[in-house]
N, C-alpha and C positions, 0 to 999 in steps of 0.2 A: 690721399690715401688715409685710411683709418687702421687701427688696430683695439683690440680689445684685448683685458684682464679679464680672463676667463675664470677667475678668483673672484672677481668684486662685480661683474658687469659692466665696468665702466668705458668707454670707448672713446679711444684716444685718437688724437691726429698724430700721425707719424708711419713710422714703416714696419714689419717684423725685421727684427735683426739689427734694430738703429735705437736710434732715441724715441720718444715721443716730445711734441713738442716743448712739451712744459718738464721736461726731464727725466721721464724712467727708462730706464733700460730694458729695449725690448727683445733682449736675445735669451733670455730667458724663458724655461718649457709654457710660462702659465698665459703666457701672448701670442694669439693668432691674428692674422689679417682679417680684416672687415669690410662692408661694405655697409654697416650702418652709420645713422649720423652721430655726431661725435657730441658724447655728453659728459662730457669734461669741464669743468667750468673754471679750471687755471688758466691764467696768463699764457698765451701760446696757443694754447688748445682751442679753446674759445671763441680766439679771433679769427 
């Protein structure tokens, strides 16, 4: 599952509502779920 920072474009691996891999918090208004791939290039995310 992915998520995105609808502030930056960036698209994370993780859940809405959770974490993202590599650490933010995604229960905040500016993250929606995704289904694009994940371009994230932190430790976590990445792999």
């Amino acid at each position: 599952m992915a998520v995105k920072n609808t502030e930056t474009g960036e698209v994370h691996r993780g859940y809405k509502g959770g974490k993202t891999e590599c650490g933010f918090d995604t229960s905040e208004s500016h993250w929606e779920a995704s289904n694009a791939s994940i371009t994230c290039e932190k430790d976590g995310c990445k792999n």
